[in-house]
C-alpha positions in Angstrom: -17.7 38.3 -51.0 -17.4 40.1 -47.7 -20.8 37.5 -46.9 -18.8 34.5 -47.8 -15.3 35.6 -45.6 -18.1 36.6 -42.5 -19.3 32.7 -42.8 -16.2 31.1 -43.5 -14.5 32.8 -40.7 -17.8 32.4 -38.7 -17.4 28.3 -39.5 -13.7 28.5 -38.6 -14.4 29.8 -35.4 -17.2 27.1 -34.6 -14.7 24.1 -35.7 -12.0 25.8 -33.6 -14.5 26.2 -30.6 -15.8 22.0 -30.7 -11.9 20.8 -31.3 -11.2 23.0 -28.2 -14.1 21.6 -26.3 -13.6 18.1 -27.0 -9.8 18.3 -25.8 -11.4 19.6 -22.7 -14.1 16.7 -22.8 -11.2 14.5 -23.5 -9.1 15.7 -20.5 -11.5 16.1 -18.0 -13.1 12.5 -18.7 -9.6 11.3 -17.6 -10.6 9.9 -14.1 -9.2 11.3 -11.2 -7.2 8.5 -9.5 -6.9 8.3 -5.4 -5.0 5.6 -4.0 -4.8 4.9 -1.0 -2.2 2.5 1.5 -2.7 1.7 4.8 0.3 0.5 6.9 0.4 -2.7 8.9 -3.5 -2.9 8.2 -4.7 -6.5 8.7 -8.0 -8.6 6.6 -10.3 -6.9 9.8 -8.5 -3.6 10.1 -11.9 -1.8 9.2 -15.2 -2.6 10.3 -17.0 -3.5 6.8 -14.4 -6.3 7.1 -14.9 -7.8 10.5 -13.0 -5.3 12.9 -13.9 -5.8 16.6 -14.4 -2.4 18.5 -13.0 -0.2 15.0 -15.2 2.3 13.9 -15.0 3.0 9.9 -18.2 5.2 9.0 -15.9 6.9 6.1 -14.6 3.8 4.5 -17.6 1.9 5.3 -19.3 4.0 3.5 -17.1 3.7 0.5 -17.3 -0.6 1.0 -21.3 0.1 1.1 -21.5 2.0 -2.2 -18.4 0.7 -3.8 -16.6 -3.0 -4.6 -15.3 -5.2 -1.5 -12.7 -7.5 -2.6 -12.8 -10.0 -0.3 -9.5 -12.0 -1.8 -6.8 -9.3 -2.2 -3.7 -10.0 -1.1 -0.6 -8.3 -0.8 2.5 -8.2 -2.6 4.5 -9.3 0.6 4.4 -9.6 4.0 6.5 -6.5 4.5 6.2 -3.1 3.3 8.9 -1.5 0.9 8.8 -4.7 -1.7 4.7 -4.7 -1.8 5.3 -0.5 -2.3 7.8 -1.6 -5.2 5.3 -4.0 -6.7 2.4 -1.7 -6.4 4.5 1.4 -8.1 6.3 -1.1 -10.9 3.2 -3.8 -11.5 5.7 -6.5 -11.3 7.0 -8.9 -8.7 9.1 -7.3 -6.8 11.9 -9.8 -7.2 12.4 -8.2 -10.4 14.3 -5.3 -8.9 16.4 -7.4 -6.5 14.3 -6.9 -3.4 12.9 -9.5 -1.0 12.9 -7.4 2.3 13.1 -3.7 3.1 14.9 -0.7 2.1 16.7 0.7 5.1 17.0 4.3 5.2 21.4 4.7 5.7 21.6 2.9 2.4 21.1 6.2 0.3 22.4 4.2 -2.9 19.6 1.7 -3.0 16.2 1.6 -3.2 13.9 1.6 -6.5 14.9 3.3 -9.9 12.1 4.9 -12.2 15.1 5.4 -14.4 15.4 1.4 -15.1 11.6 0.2 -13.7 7.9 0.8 -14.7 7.0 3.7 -12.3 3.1 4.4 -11.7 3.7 7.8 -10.8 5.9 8.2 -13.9 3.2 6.9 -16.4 0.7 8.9 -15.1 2.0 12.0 -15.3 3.4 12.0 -18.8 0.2 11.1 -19.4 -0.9 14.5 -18.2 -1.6 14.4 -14.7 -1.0 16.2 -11.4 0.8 13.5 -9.4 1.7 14.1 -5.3 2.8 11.6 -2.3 1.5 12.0 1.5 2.8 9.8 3.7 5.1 6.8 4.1 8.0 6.7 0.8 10.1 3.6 2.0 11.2 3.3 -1.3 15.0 4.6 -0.9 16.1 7.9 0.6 18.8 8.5 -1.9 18.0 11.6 -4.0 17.8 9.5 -7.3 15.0 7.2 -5.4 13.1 9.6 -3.4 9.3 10.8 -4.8 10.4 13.2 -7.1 12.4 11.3 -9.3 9.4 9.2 -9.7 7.3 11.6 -11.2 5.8 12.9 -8.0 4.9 17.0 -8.5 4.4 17.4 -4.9 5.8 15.1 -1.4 4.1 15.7 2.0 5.8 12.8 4.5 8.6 10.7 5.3 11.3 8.9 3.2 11.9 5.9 6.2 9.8 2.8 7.3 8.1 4.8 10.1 8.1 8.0 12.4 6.8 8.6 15.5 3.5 10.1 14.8 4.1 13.5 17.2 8.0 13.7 17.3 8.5 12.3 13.5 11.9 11.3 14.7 12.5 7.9 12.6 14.3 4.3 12.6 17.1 6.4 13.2 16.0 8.4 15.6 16.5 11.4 13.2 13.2 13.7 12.2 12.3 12.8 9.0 9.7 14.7 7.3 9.1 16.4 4.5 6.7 19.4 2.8 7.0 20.4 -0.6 10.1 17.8 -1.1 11.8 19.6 1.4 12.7 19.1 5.0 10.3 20.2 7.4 9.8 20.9 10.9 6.2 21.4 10.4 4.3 20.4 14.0 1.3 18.6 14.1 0.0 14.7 14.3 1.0 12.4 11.5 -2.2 11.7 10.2 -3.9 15.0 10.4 -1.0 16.5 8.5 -1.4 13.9 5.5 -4.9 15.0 5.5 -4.0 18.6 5.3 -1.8 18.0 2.6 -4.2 16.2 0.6 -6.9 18.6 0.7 -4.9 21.1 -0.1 -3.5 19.2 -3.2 -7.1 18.8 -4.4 -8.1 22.7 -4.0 -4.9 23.1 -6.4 -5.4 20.9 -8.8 -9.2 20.2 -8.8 -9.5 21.6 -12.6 -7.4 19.0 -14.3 -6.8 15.0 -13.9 -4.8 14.1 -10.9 -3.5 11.2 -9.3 -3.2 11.1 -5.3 -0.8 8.6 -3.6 -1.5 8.7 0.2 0.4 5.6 1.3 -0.4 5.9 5.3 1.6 5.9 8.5 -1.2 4.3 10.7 -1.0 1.8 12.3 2.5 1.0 12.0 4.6 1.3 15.2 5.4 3.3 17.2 1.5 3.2 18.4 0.1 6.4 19.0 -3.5 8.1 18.8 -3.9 12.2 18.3 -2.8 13.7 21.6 -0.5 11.0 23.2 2.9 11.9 23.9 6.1 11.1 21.9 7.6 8.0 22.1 10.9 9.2 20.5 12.4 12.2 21.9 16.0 13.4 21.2 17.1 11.7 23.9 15.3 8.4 24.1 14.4 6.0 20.9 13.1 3.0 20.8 11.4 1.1 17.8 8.3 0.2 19.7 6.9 -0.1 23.0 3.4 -2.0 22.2 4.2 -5.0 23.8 4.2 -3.3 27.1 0.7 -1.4 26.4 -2.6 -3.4 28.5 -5.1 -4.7 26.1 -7.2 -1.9 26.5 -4.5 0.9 26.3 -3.3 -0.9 22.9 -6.7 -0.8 21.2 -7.6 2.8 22.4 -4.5 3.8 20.7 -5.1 1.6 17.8 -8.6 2.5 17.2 -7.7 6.4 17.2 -5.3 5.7 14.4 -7.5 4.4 12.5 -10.4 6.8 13.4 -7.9 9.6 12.3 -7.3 8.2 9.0 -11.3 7.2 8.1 -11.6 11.0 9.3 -9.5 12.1 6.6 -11.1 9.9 4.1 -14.0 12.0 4.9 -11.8 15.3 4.5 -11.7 14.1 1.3 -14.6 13.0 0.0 -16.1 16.5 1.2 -13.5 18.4 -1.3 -14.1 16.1 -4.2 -18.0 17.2 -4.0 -17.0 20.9 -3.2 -15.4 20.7 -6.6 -18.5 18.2 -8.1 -15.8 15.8 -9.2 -16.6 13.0 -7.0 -18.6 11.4 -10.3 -15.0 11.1 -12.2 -13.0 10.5 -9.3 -11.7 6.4 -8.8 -10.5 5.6 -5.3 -8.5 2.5 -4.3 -8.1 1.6 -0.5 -5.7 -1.3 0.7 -2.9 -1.9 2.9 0.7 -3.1 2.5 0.4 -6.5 4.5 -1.4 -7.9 7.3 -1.9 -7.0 10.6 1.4 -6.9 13.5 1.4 -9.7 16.2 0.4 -7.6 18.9 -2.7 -6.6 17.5 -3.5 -10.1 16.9 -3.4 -10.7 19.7 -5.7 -7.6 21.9 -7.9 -6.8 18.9 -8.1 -10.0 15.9 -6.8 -7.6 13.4 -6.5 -10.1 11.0 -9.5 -11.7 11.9 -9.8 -15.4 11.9 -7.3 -15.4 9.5 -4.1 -17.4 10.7 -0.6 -15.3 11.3 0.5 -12.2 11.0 2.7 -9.7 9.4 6.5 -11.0 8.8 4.7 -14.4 8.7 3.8 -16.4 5.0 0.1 -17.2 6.4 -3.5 -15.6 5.5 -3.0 -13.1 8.1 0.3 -11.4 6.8 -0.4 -11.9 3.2 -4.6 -10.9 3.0 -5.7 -7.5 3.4 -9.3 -5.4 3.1 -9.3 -3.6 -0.1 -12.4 -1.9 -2.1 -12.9 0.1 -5.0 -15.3 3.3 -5.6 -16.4 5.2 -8.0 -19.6 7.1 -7.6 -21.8 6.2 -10.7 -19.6 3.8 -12.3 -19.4 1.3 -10.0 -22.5 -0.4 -8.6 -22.7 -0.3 -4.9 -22.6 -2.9 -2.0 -21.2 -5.5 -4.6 -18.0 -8.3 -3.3 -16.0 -9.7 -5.3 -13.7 -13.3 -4.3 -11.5 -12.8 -7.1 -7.8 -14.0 -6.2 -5.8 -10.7 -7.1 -2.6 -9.0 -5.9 -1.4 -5.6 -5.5 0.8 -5.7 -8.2 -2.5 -5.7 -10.3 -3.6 -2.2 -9.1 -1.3 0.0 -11.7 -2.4 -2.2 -15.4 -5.8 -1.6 -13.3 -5.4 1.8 -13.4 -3.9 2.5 -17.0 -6.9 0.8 -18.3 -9.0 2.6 -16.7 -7.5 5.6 -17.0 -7.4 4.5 -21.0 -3.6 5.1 -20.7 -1.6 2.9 -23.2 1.6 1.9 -21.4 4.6 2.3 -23.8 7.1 0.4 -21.4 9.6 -2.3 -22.7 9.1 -4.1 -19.1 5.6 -6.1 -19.2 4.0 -6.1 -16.0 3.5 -9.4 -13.9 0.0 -7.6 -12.8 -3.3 -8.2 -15.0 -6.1 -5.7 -15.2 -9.1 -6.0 -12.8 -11.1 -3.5 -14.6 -13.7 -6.0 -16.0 -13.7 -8.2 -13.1 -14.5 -5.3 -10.7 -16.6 -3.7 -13.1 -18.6 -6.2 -14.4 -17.9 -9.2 -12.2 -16.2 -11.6 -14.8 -13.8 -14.1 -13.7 -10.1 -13.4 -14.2 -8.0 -15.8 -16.2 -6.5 -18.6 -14.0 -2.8 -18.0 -13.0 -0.2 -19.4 -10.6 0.8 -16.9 -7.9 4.1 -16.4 -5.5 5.0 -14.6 -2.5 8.8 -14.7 -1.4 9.9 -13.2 1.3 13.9 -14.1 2.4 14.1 -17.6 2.4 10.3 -18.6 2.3 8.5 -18.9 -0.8 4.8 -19.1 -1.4 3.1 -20.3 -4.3 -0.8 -20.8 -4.9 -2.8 -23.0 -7.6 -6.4 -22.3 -7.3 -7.5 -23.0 -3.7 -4.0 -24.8 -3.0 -1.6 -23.2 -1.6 2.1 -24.1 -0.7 4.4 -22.6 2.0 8.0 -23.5 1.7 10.4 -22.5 4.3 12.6 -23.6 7.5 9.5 -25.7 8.6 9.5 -27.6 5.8 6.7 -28.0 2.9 3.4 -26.8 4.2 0.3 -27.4 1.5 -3.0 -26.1 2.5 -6.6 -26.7 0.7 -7.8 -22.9 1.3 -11.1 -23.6 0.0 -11.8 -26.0 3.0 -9.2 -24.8 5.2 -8.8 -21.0 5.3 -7.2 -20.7 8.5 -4.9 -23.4 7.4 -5.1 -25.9 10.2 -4.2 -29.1 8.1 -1.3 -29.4 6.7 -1.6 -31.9 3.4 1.8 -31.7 2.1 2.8 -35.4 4.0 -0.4 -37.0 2.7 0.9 -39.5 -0.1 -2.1 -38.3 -2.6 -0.6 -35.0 -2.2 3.1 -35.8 -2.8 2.9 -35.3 -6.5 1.2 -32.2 -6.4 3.8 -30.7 -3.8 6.5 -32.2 -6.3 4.9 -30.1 -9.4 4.6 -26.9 -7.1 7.7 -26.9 -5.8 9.3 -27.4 -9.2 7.1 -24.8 -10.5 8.3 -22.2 -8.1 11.7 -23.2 -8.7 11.4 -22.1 -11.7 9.5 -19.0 -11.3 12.5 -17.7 -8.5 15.0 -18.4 -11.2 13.2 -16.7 -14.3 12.0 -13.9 -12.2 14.5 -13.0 -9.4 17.8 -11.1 -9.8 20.0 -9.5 -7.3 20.2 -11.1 -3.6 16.3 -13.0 -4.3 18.1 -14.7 -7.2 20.6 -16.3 -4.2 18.4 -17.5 -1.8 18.0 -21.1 -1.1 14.5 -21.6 0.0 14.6 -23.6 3.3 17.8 -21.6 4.6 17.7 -18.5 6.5 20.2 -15.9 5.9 20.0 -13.6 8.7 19.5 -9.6 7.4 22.1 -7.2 9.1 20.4 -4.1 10.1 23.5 -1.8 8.4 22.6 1.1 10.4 24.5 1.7 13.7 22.9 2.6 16.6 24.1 2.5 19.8 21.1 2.3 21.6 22.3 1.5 25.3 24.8 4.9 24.7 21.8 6.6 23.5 19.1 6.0 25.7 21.9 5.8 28.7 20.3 2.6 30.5 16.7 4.3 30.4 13.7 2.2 29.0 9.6 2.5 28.4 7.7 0.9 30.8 3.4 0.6 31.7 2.9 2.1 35.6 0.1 2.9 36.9 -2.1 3.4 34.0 1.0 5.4 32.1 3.8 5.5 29.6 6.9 6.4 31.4 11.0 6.7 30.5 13.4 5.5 33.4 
């Protein structure tokens, strides 16, 4: 008797000990999940995409060993709806928002409460969840990081900060550690990195998911070591316009040096921990590249336009995928895809089922990425105010204040010729434009739902500033090889 209890408590034991090591199999085969958002990053930002006089070796790396996507666009042309789209997996038109969130307005901005929120997902699906960088998603309490999901915040709630100072849009510091104010010193960048790292030592034993949404290279431009350019007692939004070709692209290129460095950071604490192997990591940006820096350094390439603007070169940005041993290195894929494909990307991968009642507009890359099969043909729109995008395979319609633009992007991918007054091509413009009719008025609610495409409704910056009062007649200007305030 005594025999028998010794063995059945003996087997007990064993089936206790493989039911407690397969929940531990099962959780720590949940992938990491980095993902990571560059800021004002055009198609030839980094120099596995084309960049002239940009130096990448992190993310190069990553391109060389990992999945270039060669046909990613973004959400918008702006930042805070391709954010919404990327966090929600939907168009972002679906929330009511076609422009920006501006930072006074503390009772707008994106509800998790009411919207599918990535950040939200993951983390009742048992994972560590934290924010560095750039929020832009509403500074009200109910819209900031935390009510999203987000266990830790390391940033700033507004559209940008100057990168030494952190004063923002409203020339008011705005940065945050631990979801708290902050008047932690240090450069942007480098402090996002710190943050990041130190979110990985912490959580490193169980699945996590890292949101690093970046500051560079937005405006105000500045490289580790320059001065402020907003003080308490001078703001301006930006001053690169009056930077020499050469001063622009130094600063520029140390941006973007800082932030490859910290990709580095990063890499090395994944392998300190010997979970590089489950670790998936995302890299894109939020729209393409500002004028100015199409103009000293071909940010967007050869791409036409630039951010603000409904071309290639605000809409098309570098993006890759990596993940050591599951993805097969130095692969590209021309697939057309969107940022708002990124989060049913995730879930799947992440072999999370989402529960939701609001379907996402996104579709999964996972197989397409993975395993290189075509994705299902679908239409695809951009609006963004009064100008409204659609694309049909290669074709691809602009509607706006210039009129009807139609452009063949398979022979014409800097979009020189414009087809849409050809007579063989009036039909087609006639289906398109019906067809994103249609889509604006089944998928838009709020202000987007208003908008007659064609006329401009100019968007009232709500914030007051007084900026002659404050700056008191002084400006920024370029002497003599130097940033000055007179």
């Amino acid at each position: 008797m005594n025999t028998f209890k010794t063995l059945f408590v003996c087997l007990l034991l064993i089936a206790c000990l493989e039911t407690q090591a397969a929940e531990q199999a099962s959780v720590q085969t949940k992938p990491n999940i980095i993902l990571i958002l560059a800021d004002d990053l055009g198609y030839a930002g980094l120099s596995s995409f084309g960049g002239e006089g940009i130096a990448t070796p992190e993310l190069d790396k990553l391109a060389a060993e990992g999945v270039k996507l060669t046909n990613f666009y973004a959400n918008s042309t702006v930042c805070s709806p391709t954010r919404t789209a990327l966090m929600s997996g939907r168009y972002q038109q679906r929330v009511g928002l076609d422009h920006i969130y501006f930072h006074c307005e503390m009772d707008k901005g994106f509800d998790a409460n009411t919207n599918p929120s990535m950040a939200k997902i993951l983390k009742n699906a048992g994972y560590s969840t934290g924010v560095f960088g750039k929020w832009h998603l509403g500074s009200g309490e109910n819209y900031q990081p935390k009510s999203h999901g987000f266990d830790e915040f390391t940033g700033f709630l507004d559209g940008n900060i100057d990168f030494i100072s952190k004063h923002n849009t409203e020339s008011e510091v705005d940065w945050w550690k631990h979801h708290k104010p902050s008047d932690e010193k240090g450069y942007v960048t480098d402090l996002l990195n710190d943050a990041v790292v130190e979110f990985i030592d912490k959580e490193h034993d169980k699945p996590f998911f890292i949101y690093l949404p970046e500051a560079a290279v937005h405006v105000p431009m500045q490289a580790p070591n320059d001065p402020p350019l907003r003080t308490d007692d001078f703001y301006s939004y930006k001053v690169d316009n009056v930077f020499p070709k050469e001063e622009y692209m130094r600063r520029y290129s140390g941006m973007i040096s800082s932030m490859d460095q910290g990709v580095g950071r990063i890499m090395a604490a994944l392998r300190k921990y010997n979970i590089e192997e489950n670790t998936l990591i995302i890299f894109t940006s939020d729209n393409g590249g500002e004028r100015v820096g199409v103009k000293h350094g071909k940010v967007n390439g050869n791409l036409r336009g630039h951010k603000v603007t409904m071309y290639e070169g605000g809409l098309k940005v570098p993006t890759l995928f990596y993940w050591k041993g599951k993805l097969h290195g130095g692969r590209v894929n021309d697939e057309t895809m969107l940022t708002m494909d990124l989060l049913p990307t995730i879930l799947e991968l992440a072999n999370i089922d989402y529960q939701g009642d609001k379907p996402f507009d996104g579709v999964s890359l996972a197989s397409t990425v993975f395993e290189g099969t075509a994705l299902t043909a679908r239409d695809l729109f951009w609006m963004h105010r009064e100008r409204l995008v659609m694309r049909r395979g290669d074709m691809k319609l602009i509607r706006s204040t210039r009129g009807n633009e139609l452009f063949d992007l398979a022979s014409d991918p800097r979009e020189q010729v414009n087809l849409a007054k050809q007579a063989k091509y009036k039909s087609l413009v006639n289906t398109m434009v019906l067809a994103s009719n249609n889509w604006q008025k089944n998928i838009a609610t709020g202000f987007p739902a208003t908008r007659t495409i064609g006329e401009p409704v100019k968007t009232v910056w709500p914030c007051k500033r007084d900026l002659k009062q404050f700056n008191q007649g002084k400006k920024y200007r370029w002497k003599n090889g130097v940033g000055v305030v007179e």
